[in-house]
VEXBARO-340202 format. One record per atom (N, C-alpha, C): residue in three letters; x negated, y, z. Coordinates in steps of 0.02 Angstrom, whole numbers, padded with zeros to 5 digits, always signed. Layout:
ALAXYZ...
***
This chain:
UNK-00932-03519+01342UNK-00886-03487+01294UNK-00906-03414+01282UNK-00914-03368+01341UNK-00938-03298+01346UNK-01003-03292+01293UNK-01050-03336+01313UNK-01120-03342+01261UNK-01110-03340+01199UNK-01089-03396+01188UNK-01037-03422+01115UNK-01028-03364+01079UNK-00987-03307+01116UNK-00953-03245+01085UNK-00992-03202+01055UNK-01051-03200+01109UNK-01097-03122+01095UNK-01140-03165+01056UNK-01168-03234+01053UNK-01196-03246+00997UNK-01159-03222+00917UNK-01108-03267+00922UNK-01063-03236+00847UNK-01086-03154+00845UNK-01053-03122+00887UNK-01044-03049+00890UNK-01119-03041+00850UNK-01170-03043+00877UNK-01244-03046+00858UNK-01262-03056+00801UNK-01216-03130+00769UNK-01236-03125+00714UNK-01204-03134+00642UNK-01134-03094+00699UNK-01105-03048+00602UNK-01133-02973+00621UNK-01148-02937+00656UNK-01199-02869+00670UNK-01265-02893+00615UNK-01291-02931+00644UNK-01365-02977+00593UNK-01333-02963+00509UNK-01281-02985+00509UNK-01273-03021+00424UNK-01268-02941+00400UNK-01212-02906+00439UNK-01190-02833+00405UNK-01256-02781+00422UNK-01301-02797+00467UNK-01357-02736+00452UNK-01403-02761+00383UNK-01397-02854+00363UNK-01432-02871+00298UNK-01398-02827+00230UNK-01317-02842+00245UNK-01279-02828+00172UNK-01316-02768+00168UNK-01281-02729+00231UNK-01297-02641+00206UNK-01369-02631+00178UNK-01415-02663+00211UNK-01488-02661+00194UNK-01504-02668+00118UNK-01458-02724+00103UNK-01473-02747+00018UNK-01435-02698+00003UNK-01371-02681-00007UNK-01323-02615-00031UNK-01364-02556-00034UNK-01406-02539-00002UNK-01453-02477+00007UNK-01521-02468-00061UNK-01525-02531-00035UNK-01608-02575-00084UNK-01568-02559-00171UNK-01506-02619-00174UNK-01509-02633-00238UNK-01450-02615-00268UNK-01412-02579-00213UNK-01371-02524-00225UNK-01333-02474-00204UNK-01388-02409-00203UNK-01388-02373-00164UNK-01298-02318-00163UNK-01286-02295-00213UNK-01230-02278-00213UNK-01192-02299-00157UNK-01176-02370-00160UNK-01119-02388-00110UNK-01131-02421-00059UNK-01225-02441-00039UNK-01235-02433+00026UNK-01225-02361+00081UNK-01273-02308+00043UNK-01240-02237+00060UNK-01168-02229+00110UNK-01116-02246+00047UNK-01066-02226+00062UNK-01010-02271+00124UNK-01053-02348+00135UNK-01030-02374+00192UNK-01076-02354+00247UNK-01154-02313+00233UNK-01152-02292+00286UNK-01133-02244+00349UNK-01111-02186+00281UNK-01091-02143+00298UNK-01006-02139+00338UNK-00974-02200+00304UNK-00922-02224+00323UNK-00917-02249+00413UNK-00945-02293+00409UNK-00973-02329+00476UNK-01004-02271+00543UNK-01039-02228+00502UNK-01077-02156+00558UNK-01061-02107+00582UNK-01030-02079+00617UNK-00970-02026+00639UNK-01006-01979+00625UNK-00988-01910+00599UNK-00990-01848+00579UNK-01050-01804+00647UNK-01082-01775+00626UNK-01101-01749+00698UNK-01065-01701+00716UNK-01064-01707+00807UNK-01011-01668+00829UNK-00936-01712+00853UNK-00930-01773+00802UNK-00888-01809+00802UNK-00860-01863+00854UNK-00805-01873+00901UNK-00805-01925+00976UNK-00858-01992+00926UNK-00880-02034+00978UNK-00915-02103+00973UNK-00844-02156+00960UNK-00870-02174+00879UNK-00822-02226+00855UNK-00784-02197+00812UNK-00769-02137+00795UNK-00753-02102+00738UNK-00797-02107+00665UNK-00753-02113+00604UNK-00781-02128+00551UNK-00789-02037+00545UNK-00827-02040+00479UNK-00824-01986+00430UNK-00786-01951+00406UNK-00744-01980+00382UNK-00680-01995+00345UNK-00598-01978+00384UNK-00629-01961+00458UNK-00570-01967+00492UNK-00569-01926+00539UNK-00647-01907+00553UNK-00658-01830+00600UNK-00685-01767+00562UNK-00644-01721+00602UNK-00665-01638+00566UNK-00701-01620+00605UNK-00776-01618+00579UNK-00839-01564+00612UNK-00835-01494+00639UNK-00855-01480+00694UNK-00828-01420+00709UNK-00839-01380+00651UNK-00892-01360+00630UNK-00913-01303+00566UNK-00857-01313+00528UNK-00805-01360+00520UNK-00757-01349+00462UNK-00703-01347+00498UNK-00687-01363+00569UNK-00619-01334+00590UNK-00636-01258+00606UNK-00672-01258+00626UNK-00720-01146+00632UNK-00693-01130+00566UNK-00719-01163+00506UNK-00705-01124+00451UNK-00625-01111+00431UNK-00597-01156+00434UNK-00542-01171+00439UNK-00474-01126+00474UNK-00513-01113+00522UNK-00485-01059+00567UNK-00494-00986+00555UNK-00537-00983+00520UNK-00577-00908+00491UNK-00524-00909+00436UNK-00508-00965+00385UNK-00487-00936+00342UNK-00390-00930+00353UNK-00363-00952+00406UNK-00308-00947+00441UNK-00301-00873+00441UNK-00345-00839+00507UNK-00343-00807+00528UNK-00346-00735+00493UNK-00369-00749+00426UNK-00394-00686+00375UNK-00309-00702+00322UNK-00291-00748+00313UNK-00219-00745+00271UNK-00161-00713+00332UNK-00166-00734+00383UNK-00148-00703+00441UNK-00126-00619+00418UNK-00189-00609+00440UNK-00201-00524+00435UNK-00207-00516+00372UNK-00178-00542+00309UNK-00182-00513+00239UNK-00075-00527+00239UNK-00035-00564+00271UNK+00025-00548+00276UNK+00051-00488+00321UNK+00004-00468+00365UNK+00034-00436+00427UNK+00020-00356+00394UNK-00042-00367+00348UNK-00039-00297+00301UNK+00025-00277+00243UNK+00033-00344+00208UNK+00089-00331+00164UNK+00170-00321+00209UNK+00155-00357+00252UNK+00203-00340+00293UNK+00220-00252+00325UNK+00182-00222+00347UNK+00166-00164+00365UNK+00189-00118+00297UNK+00174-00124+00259UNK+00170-00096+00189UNK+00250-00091+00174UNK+00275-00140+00183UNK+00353-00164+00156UNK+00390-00141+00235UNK+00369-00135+00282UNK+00418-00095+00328UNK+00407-00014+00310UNK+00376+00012+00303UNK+00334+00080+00265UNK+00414+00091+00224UNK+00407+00055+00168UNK+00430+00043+00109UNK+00518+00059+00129UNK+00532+00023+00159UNK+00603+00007+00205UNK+00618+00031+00239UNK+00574+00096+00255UNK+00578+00160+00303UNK+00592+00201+00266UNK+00565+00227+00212UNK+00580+00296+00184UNK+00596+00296+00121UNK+00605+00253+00085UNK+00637+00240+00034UNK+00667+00200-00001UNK+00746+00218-00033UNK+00793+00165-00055UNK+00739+00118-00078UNK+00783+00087-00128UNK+00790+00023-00193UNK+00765+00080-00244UNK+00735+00081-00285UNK+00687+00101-00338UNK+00724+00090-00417UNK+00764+00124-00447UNK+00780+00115-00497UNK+00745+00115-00566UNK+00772+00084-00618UNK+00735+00060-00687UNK+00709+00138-00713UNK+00732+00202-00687UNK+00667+00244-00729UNK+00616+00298-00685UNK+00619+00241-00632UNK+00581+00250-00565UNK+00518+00209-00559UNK+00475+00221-00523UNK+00414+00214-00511UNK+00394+00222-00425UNK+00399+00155-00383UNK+00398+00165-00312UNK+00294+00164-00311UNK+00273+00223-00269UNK+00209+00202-00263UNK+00184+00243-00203UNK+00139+00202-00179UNK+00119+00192-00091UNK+00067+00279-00098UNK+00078+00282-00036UNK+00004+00357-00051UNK-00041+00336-00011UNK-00106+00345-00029UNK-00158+00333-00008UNK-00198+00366+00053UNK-00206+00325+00109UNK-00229+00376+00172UNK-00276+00428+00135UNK-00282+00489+00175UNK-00350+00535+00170UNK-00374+00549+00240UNK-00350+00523+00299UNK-00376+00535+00369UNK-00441+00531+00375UNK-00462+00588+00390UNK-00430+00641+00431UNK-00429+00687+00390UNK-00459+00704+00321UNK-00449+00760+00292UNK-00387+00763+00247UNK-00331+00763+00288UNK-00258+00787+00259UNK-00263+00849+00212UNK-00245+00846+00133UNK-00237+00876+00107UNK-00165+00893+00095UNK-00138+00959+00108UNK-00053+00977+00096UNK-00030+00968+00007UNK-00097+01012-00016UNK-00084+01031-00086UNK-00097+00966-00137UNK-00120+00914-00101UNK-00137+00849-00166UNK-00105+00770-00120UNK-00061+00728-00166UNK-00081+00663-00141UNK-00108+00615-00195UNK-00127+00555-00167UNK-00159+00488-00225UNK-00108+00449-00197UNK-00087+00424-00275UNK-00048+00380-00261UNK-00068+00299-00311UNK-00047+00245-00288UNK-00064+00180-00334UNK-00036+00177-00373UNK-00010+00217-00415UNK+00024+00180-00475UNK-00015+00258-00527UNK+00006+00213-00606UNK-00039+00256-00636UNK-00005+00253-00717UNK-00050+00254-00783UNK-00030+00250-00826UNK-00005+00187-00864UNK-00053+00128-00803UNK-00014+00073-00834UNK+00056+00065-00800UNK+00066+00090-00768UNK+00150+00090-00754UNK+00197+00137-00796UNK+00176+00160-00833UNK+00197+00210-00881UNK+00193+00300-00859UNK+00179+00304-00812UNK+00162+00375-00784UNK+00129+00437-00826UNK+00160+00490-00840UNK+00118+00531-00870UNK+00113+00591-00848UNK+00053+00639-00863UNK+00061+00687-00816UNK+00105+00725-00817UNK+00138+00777-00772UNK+00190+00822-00773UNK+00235+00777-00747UNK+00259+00718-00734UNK+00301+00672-00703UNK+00316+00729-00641UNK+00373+00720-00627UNK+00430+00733-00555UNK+00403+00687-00511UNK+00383+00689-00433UNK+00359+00645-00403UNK+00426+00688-00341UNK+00439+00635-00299UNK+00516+00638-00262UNK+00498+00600-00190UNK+00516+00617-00134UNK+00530+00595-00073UNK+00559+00593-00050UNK+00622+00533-00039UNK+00688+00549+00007UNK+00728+00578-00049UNK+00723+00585-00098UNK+00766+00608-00135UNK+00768+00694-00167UNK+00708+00706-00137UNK+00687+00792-00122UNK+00636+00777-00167UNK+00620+00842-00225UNK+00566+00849-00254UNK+00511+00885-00227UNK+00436+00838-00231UNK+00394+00877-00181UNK+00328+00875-00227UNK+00332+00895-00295UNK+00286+00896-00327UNK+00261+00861-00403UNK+00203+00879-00460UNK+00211+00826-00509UNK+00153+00811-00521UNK+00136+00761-00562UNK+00080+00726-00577UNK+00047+00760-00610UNK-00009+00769-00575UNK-00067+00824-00610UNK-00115+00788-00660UNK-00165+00728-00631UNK-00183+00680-00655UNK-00188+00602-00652UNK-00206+00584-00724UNK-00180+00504-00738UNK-00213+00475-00726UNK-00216+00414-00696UNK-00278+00356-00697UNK-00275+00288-00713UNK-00274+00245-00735UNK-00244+00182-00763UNK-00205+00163-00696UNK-00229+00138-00638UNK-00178+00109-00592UNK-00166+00165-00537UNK-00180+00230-00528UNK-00183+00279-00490UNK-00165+00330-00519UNK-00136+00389-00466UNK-00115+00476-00516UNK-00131+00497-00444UNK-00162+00590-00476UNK-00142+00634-00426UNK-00074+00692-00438UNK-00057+00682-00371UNK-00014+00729-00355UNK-00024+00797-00331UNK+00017+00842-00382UNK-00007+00896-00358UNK+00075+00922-00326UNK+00078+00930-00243UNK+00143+00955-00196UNK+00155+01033-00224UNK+00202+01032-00195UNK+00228+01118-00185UNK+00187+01151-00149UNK+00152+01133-00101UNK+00098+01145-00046UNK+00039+01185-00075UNK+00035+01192-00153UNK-00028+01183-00173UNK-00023+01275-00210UNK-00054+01293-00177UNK-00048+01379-00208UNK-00058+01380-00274UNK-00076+01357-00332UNK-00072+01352-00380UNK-00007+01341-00420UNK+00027+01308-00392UNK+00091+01289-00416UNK+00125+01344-00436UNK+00176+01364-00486UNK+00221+01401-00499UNK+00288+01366-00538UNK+00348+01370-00509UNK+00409+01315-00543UNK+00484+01382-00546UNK+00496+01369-00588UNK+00553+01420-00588UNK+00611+01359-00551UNK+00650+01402-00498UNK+00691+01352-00473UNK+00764+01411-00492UNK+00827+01375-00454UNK+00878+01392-00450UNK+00901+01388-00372UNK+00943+01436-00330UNK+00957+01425-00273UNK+01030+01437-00249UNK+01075+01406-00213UNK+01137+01407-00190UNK+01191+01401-00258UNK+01266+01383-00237UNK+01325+01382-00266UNK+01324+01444-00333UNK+01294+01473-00324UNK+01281+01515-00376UNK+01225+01507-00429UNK+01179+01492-00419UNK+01125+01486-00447UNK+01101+01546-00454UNK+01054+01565-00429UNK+01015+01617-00420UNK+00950+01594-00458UNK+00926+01618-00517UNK+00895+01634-00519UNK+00820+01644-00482UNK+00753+01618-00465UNK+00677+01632-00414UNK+00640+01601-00457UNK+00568+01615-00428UNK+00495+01589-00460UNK+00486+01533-00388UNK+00490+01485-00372UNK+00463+01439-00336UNK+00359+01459-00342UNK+00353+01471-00268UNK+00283+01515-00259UNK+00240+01467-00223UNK+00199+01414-00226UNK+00153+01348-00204UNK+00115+01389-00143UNK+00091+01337-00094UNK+00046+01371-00042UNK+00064+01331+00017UNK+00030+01370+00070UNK+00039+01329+00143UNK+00091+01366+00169UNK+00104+01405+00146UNK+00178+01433+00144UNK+00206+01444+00087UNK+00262+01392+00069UNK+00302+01404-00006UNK+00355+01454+00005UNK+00349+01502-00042UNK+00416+01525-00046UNK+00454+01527-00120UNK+00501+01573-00119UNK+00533+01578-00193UNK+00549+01664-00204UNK+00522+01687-00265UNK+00528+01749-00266UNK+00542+01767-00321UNK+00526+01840-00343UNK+00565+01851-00397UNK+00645+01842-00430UNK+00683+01865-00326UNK+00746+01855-00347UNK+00780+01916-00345UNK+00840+01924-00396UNK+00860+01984-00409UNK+00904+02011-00337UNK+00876+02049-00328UNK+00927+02107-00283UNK+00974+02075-00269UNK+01034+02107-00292UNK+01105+02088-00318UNK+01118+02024-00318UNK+01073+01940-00319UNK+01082+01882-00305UNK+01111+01868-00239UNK+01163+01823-00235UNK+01194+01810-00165UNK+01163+01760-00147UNK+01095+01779-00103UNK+01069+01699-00064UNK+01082+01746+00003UNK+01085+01652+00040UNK+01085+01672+00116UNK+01044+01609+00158UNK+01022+01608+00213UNK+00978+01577+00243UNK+01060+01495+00222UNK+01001+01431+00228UNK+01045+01378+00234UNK+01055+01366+00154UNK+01061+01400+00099UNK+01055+01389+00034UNK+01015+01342+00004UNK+01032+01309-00043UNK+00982+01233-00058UNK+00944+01270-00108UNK+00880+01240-00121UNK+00839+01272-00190UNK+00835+01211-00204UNK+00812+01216-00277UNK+00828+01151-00333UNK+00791+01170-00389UNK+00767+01115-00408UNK+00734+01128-00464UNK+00767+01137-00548UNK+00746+01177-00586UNK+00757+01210-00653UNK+00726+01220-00702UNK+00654+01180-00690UNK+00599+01204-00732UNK+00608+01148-00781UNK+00602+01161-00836UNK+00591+01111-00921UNK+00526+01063-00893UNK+00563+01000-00912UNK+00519+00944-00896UNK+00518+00901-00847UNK+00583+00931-00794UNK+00609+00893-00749UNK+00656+00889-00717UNK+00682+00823-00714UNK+00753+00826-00675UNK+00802+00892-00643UNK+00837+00898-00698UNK+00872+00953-00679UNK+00916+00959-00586UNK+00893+00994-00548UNK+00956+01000-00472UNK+00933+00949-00455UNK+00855+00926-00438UNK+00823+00897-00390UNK+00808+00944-00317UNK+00852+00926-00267UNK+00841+00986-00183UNK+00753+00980-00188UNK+00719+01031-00165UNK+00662+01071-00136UNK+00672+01078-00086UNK+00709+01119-00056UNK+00714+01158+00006UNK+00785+01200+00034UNK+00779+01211+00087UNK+00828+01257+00098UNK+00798+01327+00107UNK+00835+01343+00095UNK+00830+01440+00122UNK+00811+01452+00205UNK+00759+01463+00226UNK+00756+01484+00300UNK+00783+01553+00321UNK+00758+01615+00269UNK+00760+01675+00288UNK+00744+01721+00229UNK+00811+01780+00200UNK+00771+01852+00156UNK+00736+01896+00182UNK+00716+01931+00124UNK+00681+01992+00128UNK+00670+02032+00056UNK+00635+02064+00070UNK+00633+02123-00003UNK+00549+02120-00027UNK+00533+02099-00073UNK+00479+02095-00097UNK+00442+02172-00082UNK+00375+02148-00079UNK+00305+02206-00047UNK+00325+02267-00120UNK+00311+02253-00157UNK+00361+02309-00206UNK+00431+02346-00211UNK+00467+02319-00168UNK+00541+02315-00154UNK+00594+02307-00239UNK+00573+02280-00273UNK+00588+02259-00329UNK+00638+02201-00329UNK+00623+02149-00269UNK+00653+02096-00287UNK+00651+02058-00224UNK+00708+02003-00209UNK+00727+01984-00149UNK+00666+01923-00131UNK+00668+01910-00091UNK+00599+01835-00103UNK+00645+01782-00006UNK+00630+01723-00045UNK+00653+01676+00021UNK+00608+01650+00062UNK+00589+01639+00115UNK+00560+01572+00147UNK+00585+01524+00160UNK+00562+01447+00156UNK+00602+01403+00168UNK+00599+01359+00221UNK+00619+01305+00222UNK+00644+01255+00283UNK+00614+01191+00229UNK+00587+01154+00249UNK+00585+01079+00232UNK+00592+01001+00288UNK+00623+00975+00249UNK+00653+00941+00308UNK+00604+00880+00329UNK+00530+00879+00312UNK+00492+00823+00299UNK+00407+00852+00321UNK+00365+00831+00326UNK+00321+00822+00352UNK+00256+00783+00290UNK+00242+00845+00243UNK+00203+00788+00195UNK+00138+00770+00201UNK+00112+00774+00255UNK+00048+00724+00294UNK+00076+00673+00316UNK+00143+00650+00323UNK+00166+00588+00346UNK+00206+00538+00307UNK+00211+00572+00247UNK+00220+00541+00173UNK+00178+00458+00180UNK+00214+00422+00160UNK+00167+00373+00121UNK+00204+00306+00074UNK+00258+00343+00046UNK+00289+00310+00007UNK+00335+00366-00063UNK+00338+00374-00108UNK+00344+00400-00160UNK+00402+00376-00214UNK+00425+00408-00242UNK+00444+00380-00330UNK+00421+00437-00378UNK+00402+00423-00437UNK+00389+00449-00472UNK+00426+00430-00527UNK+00465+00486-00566UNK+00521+00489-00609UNK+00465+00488-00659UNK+00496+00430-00728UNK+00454+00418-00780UNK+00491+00485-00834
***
């Protein structure tokens, strides 16, 4: 009976190495494809089809490309805690946009930011942090602008300061101050400065008042200020359209 078996066995093996043989000969297409069917993948356990085992090179690849969507959520993710750190909900004539590292060469007086003219941005735009104005759009770029801060000795903004409104020249630099205030103006350290200049949001906070004095001419009172922020550690923005 045992004989019997492995004969049969023998010779349907016989008949199916003929078919495939003719399938190959006189038609190759779909001999091919039962052989390939029948031949395990290399790499593949013994007795595995084609069709049914993953070659290492494609579970490797496979894993590569896991591992790279991986680390392309854990960035947007990062981005959106950023986001959810330092600044509200972004209103319709607002413009939320990320700032662009410069490490290690921190510039006070400039930032880059991603958003640009196709977001409607134009230069002279109010650019805002926390709700504090810290500068305006100097130049445009289709998906990018630079910012030019208060930081930036070039700057000159006529502001207004305290319950009174006083009257100053907002003075740019690595030290901002505000000058060109009259004598006779009642500021005192703790006083908010705010912006007044044509072209932007009127009684946007700047700064507070740190400390007076009497201008190097003695002509006129001048402030130093207090800021409550850190703009090398900026990295989230609005920019008022």
């Amino acid at each position: 009976m045992g004989r019997q078996r492995i004969s049969n066995n023998h010779w349907i093996s016989g008949a199916l190495i003929v078919i495939l043989a003719l399938l190959i000969f006189f038609a190759p297409s779909y001999g091919w494809k039962i052989r390939a069917w029948l031949s395990p993948s290399p790499g593949c356990p013994s007795g595995s089809s084609a069709g049914t085992c993953v070659s290492p090179s494609s579970s490797q690849a496979d894993g590569q490309s896991l591992a790279a969507e991986n680390d392309a959520l854990k960035a947007q993710l990062a981005q959106l805690q950023v986001v959810a750190s330092q600044l509200p909900t972004s209103t319709a004539g607002e413009v939320r946009a990320m700032v662009y590292s410069r490490y290690p060469m921190n510039f006070r007086n400039e930032l880059f930011v991603n958003a640009g003219a196709n977001d409607g941005i134009g230069p002279g735009a109010a650019v805002v942090f926390q709700g504090m104005l810290i500068g305006q759009v100097r130049a445009v770029f289709p998906d990018q602008a630079v910012v030019q801060t208060i930081f930036d000795d070039t700057l000159k903004m006529p502001v207004r300061i305290g319950a009174a409104g006083a009257d100053g020249l907002l003075q740019g630099g690595s030290y901002p101050f505000v000058g060109s205030i009259a004598n006779a103006a009642p500021v005192a350290p703790g006083a908010i400065v705010y912006s007044a200049a044509p072209g932007i949001p009127y009684a946007l906070p700047i700064a507070t008042v740190a400390a007076t004095s009497t201008s190097p001419d003695s002509l006129f009172q001048q402030a130093s200020l207090d800021f409550p922020y850190d703009v090398n550690n900026i990295q989230t923005v609005f920019i008022i359209k």
